[in-house]
N, CA, C and O atoms as a DFTB+ gen file, in Angstrom:
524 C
 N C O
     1  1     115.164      89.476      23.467
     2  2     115.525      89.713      22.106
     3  2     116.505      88.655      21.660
     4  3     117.340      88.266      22.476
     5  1     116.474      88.033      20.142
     6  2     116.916      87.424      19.919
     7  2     118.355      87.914      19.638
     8  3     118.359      89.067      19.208
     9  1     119.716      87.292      19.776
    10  2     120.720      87.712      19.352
    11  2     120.955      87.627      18.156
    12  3     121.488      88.581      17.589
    13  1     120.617      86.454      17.452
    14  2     120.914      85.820      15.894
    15  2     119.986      86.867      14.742
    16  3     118.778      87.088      14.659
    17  1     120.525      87.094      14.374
    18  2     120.733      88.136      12.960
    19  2     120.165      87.452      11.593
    20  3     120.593      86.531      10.898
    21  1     119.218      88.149      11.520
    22  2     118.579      87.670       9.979
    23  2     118.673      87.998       8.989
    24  3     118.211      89.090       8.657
    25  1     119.209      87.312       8.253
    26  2     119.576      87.465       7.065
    27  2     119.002      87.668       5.873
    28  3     118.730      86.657       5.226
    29  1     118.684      88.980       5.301
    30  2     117.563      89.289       4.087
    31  2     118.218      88.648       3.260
    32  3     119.431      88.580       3.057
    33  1     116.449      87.678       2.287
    34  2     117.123      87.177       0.969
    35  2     117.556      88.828      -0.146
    36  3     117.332      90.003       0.146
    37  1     118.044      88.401      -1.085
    38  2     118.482      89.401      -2.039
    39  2     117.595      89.297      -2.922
    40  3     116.790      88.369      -2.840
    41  1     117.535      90.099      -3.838
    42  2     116.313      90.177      -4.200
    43  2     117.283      90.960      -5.818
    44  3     118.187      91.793      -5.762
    45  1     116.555      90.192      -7.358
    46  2     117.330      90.272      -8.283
    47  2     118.134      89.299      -8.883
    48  3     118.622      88.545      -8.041
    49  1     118.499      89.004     -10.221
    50  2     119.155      87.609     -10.646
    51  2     120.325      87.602     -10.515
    52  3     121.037      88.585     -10.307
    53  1     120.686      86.381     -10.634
    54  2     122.344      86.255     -10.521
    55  2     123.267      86.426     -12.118
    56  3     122.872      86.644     -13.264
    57  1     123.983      86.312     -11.812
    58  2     124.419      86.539     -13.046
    59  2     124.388      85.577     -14.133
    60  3     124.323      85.990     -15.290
    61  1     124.427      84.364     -13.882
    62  2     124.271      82.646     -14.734
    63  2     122.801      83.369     -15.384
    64  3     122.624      83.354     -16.602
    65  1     121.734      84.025     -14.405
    66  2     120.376      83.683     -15.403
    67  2     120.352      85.119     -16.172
    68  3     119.417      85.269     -16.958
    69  1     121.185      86.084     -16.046
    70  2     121.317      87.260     -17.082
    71  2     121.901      86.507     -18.114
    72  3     121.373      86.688     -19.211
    73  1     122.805      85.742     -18.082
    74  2     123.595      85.146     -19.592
    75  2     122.272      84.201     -20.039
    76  3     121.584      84.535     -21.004
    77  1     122.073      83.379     -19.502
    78  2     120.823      82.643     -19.714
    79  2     119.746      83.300     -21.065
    80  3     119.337      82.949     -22.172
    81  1     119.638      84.477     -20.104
    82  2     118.535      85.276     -20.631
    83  2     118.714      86.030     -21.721
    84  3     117.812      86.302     -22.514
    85  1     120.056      86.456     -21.824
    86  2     120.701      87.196     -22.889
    87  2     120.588      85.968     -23.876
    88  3     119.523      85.866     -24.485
    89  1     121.390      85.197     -24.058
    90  2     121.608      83.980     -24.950
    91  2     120.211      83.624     -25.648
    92  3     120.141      83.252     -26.819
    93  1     118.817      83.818     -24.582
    94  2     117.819      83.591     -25.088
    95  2     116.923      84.839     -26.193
    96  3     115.985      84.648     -26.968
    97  1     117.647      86.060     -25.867
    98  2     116.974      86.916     -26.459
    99  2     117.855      86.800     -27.879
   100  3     117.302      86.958     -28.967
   101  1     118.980      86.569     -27.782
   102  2     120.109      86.640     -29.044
   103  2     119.568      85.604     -29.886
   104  3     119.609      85.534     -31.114
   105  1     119.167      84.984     -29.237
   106  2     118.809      83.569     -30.524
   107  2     117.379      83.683     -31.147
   108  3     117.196      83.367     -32.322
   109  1     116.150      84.234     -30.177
   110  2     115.260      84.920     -30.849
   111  2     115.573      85.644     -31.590
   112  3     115.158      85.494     -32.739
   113  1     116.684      87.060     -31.185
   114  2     116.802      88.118     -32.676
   115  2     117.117      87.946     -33.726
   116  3     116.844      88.675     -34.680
   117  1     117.817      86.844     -33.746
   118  2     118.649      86.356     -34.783
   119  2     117.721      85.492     -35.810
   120  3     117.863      85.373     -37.027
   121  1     116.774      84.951     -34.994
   122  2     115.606      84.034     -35.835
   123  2     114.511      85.010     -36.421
   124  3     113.988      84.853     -37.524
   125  1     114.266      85.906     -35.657
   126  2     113.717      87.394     -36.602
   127  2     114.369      87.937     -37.786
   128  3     113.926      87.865     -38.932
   129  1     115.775      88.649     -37.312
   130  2     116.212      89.070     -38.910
   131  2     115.998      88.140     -39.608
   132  3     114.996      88.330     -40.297
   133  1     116.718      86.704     -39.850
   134  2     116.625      85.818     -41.033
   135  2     115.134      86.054     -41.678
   136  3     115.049      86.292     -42.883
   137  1     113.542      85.957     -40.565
   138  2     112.607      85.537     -40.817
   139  2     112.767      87.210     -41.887
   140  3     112.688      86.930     -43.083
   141  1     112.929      88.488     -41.676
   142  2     112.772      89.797     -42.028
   143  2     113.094      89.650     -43.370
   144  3     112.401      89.851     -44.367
   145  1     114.678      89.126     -43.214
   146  2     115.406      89.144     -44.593
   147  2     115.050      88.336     -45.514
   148  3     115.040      88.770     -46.666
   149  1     114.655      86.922     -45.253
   150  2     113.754      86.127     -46.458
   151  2     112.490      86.703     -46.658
   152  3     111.995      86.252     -47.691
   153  1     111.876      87.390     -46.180
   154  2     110.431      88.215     -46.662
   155  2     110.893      89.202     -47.728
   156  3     110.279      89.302     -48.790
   157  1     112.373      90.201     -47.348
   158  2     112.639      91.193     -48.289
   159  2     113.127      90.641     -49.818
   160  3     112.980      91.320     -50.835
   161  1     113.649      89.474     -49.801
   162  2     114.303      88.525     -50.622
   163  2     112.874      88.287     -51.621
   164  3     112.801      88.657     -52.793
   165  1     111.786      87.591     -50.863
   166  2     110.773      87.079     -51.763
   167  2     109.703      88.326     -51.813
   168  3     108.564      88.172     -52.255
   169  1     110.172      89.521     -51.334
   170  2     108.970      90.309     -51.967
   171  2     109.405      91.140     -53.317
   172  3     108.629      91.607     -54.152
   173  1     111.330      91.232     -53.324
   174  2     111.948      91.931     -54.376
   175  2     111.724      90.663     -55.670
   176  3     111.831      90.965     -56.859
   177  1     111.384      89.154     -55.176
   178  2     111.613      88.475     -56.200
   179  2     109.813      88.527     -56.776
   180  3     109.617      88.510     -57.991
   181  1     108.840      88.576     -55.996
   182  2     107.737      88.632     -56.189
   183  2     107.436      89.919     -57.523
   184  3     106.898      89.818     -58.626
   185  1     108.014      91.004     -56.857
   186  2     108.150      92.234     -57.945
   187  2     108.493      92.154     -58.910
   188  3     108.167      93.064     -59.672
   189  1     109.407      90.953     -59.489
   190  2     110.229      90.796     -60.757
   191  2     109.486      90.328     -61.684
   192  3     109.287      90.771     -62.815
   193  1     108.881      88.972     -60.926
   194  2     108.150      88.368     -61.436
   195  2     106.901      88.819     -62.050
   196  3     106.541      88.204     -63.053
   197  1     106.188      89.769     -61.635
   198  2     105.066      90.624     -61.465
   199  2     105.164      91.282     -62.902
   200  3     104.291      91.107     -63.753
   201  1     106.788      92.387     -63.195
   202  2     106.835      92.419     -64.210
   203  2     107.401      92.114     -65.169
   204  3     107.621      92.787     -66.176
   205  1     107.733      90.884     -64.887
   206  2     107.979      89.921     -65.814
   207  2     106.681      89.349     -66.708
   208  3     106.758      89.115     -67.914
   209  1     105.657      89.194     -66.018
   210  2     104.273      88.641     -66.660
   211  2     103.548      89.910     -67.158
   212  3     102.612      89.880     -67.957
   213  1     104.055      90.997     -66.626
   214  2     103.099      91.805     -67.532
   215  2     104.152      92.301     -69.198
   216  3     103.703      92.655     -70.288
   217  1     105.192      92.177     -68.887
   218  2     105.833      91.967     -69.979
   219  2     104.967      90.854     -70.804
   220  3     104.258      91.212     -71.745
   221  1     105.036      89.837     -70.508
   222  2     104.598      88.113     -71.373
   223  2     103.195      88.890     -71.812
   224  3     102.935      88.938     -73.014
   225  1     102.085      89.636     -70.641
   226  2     100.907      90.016     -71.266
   227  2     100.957      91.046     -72.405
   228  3     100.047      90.853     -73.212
   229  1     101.653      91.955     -72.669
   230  2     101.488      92.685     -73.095
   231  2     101.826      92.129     -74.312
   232  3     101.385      92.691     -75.315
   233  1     102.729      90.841     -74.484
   234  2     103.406      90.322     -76.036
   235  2     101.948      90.158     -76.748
   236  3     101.428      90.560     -77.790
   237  1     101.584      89.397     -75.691
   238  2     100.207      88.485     -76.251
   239  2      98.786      89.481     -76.792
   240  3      97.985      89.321     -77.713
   241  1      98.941      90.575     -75.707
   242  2      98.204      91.889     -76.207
   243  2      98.445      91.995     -77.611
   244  3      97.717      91.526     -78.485
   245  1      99.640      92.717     -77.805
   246  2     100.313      93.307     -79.176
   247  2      99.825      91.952     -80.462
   248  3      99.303      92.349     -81.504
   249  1     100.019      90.632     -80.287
   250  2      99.790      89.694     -80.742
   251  2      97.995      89.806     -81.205
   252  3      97.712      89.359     -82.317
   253  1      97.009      90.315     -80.462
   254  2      96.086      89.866     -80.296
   255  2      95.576      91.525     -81.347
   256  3      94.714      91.645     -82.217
   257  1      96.319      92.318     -80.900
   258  2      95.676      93.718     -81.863
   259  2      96.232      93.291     -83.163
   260  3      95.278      93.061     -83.906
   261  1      97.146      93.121     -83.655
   262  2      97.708      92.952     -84.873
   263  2      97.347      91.631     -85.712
   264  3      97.573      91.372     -86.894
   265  1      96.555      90.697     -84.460
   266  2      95.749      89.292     -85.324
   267  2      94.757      90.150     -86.234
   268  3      95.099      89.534     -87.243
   269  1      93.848      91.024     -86.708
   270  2      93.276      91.588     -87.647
   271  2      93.842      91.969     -88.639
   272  3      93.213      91.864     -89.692
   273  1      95.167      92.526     -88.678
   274  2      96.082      92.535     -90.240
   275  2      96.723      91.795     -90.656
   276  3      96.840      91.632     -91.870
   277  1      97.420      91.022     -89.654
   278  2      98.521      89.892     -89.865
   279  2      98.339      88.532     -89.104
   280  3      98.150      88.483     -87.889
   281  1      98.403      87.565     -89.821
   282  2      98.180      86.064     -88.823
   283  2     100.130      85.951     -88.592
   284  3     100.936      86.376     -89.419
   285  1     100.506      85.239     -87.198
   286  2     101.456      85.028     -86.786
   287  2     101.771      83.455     -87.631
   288  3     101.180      82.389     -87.808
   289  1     103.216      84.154     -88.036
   290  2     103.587      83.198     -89.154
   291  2     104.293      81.655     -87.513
   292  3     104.619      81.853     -86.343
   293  1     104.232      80.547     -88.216
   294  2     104.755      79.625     -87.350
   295  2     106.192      79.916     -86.893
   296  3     106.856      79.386     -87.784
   297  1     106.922      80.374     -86.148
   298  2     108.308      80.588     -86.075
   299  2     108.451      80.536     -84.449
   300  3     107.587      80.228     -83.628
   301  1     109.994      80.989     -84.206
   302  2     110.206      81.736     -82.898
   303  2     110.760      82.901     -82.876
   304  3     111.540      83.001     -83.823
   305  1     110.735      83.486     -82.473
   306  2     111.361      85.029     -82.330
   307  2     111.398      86.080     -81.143
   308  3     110.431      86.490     -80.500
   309  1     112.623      86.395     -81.009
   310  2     112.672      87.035     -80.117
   311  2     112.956      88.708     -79.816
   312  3     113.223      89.406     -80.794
   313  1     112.905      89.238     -78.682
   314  2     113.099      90.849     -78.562
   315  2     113.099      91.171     -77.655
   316  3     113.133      90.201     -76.899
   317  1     113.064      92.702     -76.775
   318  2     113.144      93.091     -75.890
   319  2     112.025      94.081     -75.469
   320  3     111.630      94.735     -76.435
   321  1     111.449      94.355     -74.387
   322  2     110.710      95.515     -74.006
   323  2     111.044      96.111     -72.925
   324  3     111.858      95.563     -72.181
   325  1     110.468      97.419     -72.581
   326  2     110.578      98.546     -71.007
   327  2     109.923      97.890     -70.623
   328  3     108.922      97.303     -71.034
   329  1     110.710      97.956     -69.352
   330  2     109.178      98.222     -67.610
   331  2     109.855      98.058     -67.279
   332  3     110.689      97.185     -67.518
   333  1     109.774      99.400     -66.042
   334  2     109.929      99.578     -64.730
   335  2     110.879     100.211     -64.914
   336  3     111.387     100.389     -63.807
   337  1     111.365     100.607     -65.546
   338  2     113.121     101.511     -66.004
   339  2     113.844      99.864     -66.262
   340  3     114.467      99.547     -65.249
   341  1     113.892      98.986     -67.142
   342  2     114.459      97.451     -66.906
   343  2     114.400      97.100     -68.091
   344  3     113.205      97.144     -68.383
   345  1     115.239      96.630     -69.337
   346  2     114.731      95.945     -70.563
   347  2     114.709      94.569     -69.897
   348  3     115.462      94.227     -68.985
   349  1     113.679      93.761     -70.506
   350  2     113.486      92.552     -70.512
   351  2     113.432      91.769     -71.731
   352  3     112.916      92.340     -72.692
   353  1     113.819      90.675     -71.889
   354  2     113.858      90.152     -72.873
   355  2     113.313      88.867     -72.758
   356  3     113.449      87.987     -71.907
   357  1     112.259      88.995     -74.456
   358  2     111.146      87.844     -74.448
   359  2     111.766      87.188     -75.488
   360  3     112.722      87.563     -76.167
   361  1     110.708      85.505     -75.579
   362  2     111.066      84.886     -76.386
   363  2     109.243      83.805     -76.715
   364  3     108.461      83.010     -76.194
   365  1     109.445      84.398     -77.625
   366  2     107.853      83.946     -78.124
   367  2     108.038      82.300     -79.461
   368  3     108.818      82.172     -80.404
   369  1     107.129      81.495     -79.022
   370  2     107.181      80.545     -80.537
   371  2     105.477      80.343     -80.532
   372  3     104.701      80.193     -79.589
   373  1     105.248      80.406     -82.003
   374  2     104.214      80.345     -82.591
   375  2     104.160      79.094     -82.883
   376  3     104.962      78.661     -83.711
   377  1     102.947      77.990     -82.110
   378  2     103.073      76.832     -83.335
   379  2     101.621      76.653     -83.870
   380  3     100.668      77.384     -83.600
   381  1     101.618      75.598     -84.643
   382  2     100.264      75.051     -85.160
   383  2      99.587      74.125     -84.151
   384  3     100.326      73.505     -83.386
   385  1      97.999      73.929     -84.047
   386  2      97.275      73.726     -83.226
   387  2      96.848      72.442     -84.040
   388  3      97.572      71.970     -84.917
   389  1      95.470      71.841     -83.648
   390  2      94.943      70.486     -84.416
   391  2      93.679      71.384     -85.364
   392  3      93.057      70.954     -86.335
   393  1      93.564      72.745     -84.710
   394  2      92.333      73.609     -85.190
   395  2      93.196      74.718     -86.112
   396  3      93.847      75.693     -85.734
   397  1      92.985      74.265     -87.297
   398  2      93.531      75.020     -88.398
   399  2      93.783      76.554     -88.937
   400  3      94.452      77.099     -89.815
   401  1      92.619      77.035     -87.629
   402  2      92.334      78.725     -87.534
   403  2      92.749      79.055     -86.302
   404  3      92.186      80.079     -85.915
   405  1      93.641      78.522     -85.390
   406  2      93.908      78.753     -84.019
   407  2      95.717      78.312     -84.062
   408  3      96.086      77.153     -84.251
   409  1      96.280      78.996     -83.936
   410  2      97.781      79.026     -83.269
   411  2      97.872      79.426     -81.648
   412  3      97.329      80.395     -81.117
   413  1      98.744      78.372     -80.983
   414  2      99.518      78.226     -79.986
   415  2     100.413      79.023     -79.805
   416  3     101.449      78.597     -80.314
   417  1     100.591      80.387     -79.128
   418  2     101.539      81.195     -79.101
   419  2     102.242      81.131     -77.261
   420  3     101.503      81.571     -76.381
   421  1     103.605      80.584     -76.875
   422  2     104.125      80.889     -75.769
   423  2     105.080      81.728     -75.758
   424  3     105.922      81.697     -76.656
   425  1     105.142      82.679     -74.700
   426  2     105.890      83.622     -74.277
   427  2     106.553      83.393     -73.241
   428  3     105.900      82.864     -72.342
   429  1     108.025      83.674     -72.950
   430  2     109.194      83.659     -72.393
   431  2     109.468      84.604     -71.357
   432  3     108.411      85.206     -71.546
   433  1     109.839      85.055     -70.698
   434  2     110.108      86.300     -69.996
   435  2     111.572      86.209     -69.141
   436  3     111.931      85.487     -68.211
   437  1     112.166      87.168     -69.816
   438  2     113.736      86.549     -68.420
   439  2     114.215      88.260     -68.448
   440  3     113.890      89.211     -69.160
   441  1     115.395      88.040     -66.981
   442  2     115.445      88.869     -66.681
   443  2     116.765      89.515     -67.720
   444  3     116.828      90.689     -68.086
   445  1     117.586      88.621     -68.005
   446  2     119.029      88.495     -68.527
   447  2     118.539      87.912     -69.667
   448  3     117.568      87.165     -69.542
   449  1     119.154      88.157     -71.083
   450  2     119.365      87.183     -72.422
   451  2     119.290      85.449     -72.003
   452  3     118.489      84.546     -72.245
   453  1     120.681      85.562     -71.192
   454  2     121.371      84.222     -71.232
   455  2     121.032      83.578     -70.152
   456  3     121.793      82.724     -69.696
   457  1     119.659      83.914     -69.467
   458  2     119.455      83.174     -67.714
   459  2     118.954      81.898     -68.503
   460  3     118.506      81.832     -69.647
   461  1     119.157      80.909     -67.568
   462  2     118.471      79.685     -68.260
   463  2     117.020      79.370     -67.910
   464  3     116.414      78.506     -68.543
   465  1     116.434      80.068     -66.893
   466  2     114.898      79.603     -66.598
   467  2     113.878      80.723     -66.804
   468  3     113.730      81.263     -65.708
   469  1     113.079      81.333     -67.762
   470  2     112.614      82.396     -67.145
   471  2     111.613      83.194     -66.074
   472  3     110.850      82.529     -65.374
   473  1     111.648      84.541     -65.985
   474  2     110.842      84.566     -64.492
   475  2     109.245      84.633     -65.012
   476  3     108.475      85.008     -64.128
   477  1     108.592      84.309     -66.386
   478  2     107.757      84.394     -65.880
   479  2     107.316      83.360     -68.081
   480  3     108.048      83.420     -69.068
   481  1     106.206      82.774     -67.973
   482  2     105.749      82.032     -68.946
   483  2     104.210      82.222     -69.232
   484  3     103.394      81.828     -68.399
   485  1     103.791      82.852     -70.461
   486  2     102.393      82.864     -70.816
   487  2     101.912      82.065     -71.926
   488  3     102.552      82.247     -72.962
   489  1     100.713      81.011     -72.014
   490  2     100.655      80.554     -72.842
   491  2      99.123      80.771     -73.772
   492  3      98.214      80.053     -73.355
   493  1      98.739      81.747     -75.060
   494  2      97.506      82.029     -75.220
   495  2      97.347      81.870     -76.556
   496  3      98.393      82.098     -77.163
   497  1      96.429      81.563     -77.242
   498  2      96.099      81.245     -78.484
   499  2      95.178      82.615     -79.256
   500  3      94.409      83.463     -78.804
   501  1      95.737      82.296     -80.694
   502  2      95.232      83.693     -81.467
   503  2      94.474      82.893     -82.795
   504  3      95.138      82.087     -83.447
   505  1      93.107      83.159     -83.132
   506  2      92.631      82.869     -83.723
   507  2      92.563      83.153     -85.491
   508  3      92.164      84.308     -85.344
   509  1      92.634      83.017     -86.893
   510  2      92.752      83.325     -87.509
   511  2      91.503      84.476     -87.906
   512  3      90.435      83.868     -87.972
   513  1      91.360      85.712     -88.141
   514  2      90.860      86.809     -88.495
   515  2      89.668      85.878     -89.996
   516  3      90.126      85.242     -90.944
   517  1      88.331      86.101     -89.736
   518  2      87.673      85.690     -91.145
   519  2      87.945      87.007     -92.065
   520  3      88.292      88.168     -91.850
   521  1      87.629      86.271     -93.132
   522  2      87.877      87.159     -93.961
   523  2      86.222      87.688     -95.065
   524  3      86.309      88.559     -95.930
């Protein structure tokens, strides 16, 4: 029999590759939330926008029922509408076209009066009603 004593390897990490490993999972999680939180960011901004344009549609709607009594005089003008529980406020200008029975009408959409860009822009033409 041999006298010399064998020595079992150990079996399990040391501690250097638990930090290792930790450090590696921390920097993945951390690259997840951000990825989580810019999705929640652009899906609340996606929503705004959403009704922001159905605001702009609906101007152009209202525009388009009332082209049978009234032609839209050349101007700009502005106002407010609902959605979503939210006033929004539009800003419409009527201009003249090269086609003498057709006006250029764009619509505005913002979330605030005073934002400077708005969230959403429609641009549709209304024809003059024969008579």
């Amino acid at each position: 029999m041999n006298s010399v004593a064998r020595i079992k390897p150990q079996k399990g990490f040391t501690l250097i590759e638990v930090i290792v490993a930790l450090g590696i999972i921390a920097t993945a999680m951390a690259a997840v939330m951000m990825t989580v939180s810019a999705t929640a960011r652009n899906a609340a901004g996606l929503k705004e926008r959403t009704f922001a344009h159905w605001v702009a549609m609906n101007r152009m709607a209202e525009l388009h029922i009332r082209n049978d009594r009234e032609w839209p005089d050349i101007k700009k003008s502005t106002g407010t509408a609902l959605m979503a529980e939210h006033e929004w406020h539009w800003e419409q200008e009527v201009e003249k076209t090269p086609v003498d029975k057709i006006r250029k009408v764009s619509v505005r959409v913002r979330i605030n009066e005073d934002d400077e860009y708005p969230m959403a822009a429609l641009v549709g033409y209304v024809h003059q009603p024969s008579q």
